[in-house]
MARSEKOL-344409 format. One record per residue: residue in one letter; y, z, x of N, C-alpha, C in turn. Coordinates in steps of 0.1 Angstrom, whole numbers, padded with zeros to 4 digits, always signed. Layout:
BEGIN
AYZXYZXYZX;...
# end
This chain:
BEGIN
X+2325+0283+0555+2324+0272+0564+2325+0259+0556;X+2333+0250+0561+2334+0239+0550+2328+0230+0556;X+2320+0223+0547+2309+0208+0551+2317+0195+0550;X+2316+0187+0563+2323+0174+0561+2312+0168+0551;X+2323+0161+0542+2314+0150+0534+2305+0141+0534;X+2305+0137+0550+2298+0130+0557+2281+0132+0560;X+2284+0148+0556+2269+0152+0565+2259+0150+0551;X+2264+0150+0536+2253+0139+0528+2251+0126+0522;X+2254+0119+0532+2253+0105+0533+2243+0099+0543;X+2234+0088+0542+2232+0082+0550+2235+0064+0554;X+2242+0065+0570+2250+0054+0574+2240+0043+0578;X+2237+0031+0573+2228+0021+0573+2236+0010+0582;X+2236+0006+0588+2247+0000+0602+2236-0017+0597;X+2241-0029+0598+2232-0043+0594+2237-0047+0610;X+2222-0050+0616+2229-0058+0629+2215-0067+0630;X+2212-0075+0621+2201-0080+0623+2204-0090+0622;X+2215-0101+0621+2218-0110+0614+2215-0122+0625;X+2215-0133+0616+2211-0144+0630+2224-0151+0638;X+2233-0152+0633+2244-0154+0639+2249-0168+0640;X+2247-0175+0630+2244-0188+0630+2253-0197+0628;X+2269-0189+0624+2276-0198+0627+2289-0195+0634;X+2283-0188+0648+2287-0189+0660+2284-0196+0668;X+2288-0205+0677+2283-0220+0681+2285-0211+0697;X+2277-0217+0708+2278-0216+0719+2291-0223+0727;X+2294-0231+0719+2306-0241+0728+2316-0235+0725;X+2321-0229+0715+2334-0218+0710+2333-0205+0714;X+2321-0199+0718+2318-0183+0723+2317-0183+0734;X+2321-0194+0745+2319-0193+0760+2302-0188+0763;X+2294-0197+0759+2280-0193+0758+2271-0207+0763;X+2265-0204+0770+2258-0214+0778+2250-0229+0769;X+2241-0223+0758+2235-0228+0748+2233-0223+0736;X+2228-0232+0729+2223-0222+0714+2233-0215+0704;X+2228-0203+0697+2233-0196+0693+2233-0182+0696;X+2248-0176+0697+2245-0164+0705+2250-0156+0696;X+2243-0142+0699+2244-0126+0686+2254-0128+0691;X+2268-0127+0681+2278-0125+0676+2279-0108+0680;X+2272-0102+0679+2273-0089+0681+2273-0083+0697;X+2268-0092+0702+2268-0087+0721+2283-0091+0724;X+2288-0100+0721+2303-0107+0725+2313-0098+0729;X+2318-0094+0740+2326-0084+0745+2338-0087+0734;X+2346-0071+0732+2362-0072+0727+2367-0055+0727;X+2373-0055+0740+2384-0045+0741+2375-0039+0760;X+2368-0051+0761+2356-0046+0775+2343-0039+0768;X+2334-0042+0755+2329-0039+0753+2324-0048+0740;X+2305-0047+0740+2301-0053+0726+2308-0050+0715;X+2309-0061+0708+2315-0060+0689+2304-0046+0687;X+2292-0047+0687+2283-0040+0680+2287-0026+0685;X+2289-0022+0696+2289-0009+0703+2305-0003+0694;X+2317-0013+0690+2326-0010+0681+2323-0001+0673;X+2313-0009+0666+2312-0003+0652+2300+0011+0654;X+2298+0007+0663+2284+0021+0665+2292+0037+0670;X+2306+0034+0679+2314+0041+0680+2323+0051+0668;X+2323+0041+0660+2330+0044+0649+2324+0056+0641;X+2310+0049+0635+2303+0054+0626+2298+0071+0631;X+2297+0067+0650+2292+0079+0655+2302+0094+0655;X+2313+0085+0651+2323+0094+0651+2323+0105+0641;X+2316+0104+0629+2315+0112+0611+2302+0121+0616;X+2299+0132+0613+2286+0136+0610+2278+0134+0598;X+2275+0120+0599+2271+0116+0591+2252+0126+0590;X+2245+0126+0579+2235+0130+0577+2221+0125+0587;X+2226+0112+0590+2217+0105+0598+2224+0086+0594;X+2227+0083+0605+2226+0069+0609+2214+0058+0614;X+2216+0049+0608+2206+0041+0610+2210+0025+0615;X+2201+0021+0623+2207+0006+0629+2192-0004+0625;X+2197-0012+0618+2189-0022+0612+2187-0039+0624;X+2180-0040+0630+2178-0049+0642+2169-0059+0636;X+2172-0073+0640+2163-0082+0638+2164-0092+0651;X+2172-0099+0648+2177-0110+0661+2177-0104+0673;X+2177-0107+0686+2179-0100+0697+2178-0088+0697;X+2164-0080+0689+2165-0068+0689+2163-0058+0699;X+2159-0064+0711+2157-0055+0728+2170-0053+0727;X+2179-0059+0731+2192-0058+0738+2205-0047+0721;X+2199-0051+0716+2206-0043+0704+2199-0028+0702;X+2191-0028+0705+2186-0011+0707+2188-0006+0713;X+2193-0015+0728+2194-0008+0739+2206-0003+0742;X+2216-0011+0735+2230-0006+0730+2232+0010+0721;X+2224+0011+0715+2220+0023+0706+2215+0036+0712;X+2208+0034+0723+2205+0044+0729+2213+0058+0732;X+2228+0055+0734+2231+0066+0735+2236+0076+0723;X+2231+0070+0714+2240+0076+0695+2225+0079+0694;X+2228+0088+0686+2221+0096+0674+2220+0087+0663;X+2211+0077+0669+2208+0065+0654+2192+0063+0654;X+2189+0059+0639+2174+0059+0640+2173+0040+0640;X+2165+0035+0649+2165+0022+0647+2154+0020+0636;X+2159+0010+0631+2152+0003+0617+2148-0011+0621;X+2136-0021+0625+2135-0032+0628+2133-0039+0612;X+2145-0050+0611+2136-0061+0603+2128-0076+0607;X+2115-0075+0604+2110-0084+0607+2112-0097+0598;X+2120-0097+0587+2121-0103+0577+2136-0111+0581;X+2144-0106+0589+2162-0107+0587+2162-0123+0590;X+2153-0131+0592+2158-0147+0593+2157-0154+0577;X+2155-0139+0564+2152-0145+0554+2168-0139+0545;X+2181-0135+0552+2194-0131+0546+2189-0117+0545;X+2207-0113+0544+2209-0095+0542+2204-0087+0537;X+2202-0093+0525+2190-0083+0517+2181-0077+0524;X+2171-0086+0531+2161-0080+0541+2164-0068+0546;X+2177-0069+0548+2181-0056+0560+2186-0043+0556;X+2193-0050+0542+2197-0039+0533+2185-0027+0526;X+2176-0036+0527+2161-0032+0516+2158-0021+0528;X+2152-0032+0544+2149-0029+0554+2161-0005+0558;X+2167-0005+0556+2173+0002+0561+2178+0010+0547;X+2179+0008+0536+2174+0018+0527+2162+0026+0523;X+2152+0012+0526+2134+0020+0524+2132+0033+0535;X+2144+0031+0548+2135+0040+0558+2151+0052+0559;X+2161+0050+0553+2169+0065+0549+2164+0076+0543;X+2167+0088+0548+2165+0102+0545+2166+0104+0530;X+2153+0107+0521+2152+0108+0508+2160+0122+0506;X+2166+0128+0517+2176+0139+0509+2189+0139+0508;X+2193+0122+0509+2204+0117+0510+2214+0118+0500;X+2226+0118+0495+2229+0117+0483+2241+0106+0483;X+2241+0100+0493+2251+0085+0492+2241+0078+0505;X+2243+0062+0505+2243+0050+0516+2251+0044+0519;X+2256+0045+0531+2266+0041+0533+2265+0025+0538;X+2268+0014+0536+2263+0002+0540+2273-0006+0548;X+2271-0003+0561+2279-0009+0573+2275-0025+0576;X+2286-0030+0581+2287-0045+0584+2289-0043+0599;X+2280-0047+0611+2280-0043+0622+2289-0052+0626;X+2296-0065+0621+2303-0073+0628+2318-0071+0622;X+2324-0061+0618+2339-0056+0619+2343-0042+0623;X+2341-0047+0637+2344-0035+0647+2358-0032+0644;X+2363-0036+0636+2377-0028+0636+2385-0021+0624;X+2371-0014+0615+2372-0006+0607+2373+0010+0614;X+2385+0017+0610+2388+0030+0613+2380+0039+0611;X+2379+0048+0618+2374+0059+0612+2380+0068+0603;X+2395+0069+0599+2399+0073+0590+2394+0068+0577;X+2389+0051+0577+2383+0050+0565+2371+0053+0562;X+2359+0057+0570+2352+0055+0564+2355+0073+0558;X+2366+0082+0569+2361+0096+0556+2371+0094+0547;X+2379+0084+0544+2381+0084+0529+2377+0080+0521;X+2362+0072+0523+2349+0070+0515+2346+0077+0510;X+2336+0088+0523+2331+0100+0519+2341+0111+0514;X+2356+0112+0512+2358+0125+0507+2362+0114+0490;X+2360+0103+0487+2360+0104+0477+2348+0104+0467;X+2339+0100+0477+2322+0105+0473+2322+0118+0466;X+2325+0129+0478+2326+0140+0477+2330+0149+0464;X+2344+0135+0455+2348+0142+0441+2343+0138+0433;X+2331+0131+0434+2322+0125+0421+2309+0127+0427;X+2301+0139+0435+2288+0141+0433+2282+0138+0422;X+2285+0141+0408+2277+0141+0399+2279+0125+0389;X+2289+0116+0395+2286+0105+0391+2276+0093+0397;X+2272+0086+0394+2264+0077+0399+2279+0066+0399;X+2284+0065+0416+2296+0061+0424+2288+0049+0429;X+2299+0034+0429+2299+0028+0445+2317+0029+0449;X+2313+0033+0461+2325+0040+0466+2335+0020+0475;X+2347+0012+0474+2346+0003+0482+2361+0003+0488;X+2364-0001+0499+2376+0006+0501+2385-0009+0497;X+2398-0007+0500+2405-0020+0500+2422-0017+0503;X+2421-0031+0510+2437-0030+0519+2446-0042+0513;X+2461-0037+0507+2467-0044+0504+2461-0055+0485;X+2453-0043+0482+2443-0044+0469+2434-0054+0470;X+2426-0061+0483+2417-0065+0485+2404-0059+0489;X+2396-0059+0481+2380-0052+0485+2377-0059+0497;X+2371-0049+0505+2365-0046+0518+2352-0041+0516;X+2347-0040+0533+2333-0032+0535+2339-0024+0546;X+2333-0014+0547+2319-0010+0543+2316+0000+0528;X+2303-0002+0519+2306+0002+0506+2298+0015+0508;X+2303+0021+0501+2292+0040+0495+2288+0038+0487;X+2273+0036+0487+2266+0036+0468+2262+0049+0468;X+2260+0058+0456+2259+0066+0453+2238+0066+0455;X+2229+0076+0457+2216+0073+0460+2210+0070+0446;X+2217+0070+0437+2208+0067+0422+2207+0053+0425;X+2219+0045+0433+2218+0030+0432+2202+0025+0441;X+2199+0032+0448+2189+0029+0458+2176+0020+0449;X+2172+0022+0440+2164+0011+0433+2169-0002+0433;X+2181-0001+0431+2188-0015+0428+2188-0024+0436;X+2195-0013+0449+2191-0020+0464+2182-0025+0472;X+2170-0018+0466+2155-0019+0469+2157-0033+0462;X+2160-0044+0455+2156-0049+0446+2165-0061+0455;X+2176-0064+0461+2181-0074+0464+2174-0082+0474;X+2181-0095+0472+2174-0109+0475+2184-0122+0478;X+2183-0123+0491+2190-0136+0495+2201-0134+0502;X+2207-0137+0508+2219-0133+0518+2238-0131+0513;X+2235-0129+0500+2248-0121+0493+2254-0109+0497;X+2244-0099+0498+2247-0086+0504+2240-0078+0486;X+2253-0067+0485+2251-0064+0474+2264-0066+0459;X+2267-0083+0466+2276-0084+0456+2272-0084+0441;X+2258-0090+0436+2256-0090+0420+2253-0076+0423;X+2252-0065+0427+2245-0052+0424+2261-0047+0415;X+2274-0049+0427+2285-0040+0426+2292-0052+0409;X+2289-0063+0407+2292-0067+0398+2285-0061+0385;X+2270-0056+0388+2267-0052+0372+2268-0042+0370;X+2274-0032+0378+2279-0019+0376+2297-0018+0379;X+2300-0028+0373+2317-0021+0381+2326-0013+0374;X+2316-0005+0365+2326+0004+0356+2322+0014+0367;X+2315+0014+0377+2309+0030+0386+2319+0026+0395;X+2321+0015+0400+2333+0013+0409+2343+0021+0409;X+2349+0031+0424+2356+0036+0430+2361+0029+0434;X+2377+0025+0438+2385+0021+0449+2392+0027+0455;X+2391+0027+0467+2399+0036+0479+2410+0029+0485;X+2419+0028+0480+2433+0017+0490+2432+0025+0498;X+2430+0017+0516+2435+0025+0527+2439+0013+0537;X+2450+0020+0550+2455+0012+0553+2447+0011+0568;X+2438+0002+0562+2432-0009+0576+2424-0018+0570;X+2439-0032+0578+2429-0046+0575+2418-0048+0584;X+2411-0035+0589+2394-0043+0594+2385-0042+0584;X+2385-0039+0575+2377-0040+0563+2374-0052+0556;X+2386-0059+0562+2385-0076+0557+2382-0079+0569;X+2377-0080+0575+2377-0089+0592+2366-0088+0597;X+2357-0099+0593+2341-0097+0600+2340-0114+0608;X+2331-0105+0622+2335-0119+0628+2324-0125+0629;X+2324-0139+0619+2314-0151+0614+2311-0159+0625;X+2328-0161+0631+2330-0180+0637+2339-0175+0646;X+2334-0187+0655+2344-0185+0671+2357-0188+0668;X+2363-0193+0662+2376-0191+0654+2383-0175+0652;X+2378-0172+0642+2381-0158+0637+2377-0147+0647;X+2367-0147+0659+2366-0141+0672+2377-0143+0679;X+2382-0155+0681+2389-0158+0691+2402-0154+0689;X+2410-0156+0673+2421-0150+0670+2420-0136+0669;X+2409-0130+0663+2410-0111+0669+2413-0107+0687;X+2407-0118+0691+2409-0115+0706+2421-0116+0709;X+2430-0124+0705+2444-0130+0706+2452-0123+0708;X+2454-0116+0693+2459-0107+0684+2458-0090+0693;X+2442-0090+0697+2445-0073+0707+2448-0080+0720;X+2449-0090+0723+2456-0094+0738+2447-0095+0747;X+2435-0098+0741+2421-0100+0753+2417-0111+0754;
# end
């Protein structure tokens, strides 16, 4: 019986973000600032995108990291096999969420997978060509990062030895100084989907994804 690669990993999904430079007057939104992640595209939340996706892998266990609007973002989760992860911290940048949703993954994990909830239009073909290239370097300490057209993308596969490191970030970078002090462990995966570059910040970049699938 052969095991998808998937099933020793755990998928860390970031949906905590405050959303801050999505403006109400460019998002058809009454006032304020609105989760970027509720915003319909294709008849359905950005967030529910990417929750589709990830639900798609047997992954080991999935995880959804909530801060901002977290009722309405859990409630979207309800029907996946995800463990919600609250941060109470996520108005202090990514890290929070990254720490937040690594500290509470399955210690029998042997990769993290670290999802960007706001680029619903990464394939599922990519993420198992993450995991099957995880899969040829068990015994290295890997970050797995994919890229289209030789540009790095997300979502990244750290190998679980990185998990200290991770534990350790600060400030709303993500884990770019982590993948800089290690980029001799760097894996790249060319695959062909530009959603790996396409995360949606600004009602601009919302609006032309909308364009572009004809919605």
């Amino acid at each position: 019986m052969n095991i998808h690669p998937a099933s020793r990993i755990s998928a860390v999904i970031l949906a905590a973000g405050r959303s801050t430079r999505m403006t109400a007057s460019s998002a058809n939104t009454s006032s304020g600032t609105r989760n970027k992640l509720l915003l319909p595209l294709r008849g359905i939340p950005i967030l529910q995108h990417t929750l589709n996706t990830v639900s798609s892998l047997p992954f080991a266990e999935i995880l959804v990291v909530t801060g901002g609007e977290r009722a309405t973002t859990e409630l979207l989760s309800i029907p996946y096999r995800i463990k919600k992860v609250y941060n109470p911290d996520y108005i202090n940048g990514m890290a929070t969420s990254i720490r937040a949703g690594v500290k509470a993954a399955a210690k029998s994990s042997e990769g993290l997978l670290i999802v960007l909830a706001d680029m619903p239009l990464v394939k599922p073909t990519t993420l198992t060509a993450l995991c099957e290239r995880f899969a040829e370097h068990l015994s290295s300490n890997t970050i797995i990062i994919p890229t289209s057209g030789g540009k790095r993308g997300n979502p990244i596969l750290f190998h679980v030895a990185f998990k200290p490191e991770l534990m350790r970030l600060d400030g709303d970078m993500g884990a770019k100084s982590l993948i800089a002090n290690y980029d001799d462990a760097v894996q790249l995966v060319e695959v062909s989907d530009e959603g790996i570059l396409e995360d949606i910040d600004t009602p601009d970049t919302y609006q032309k994804i909308r364009e572009r699938l004809q919605l």
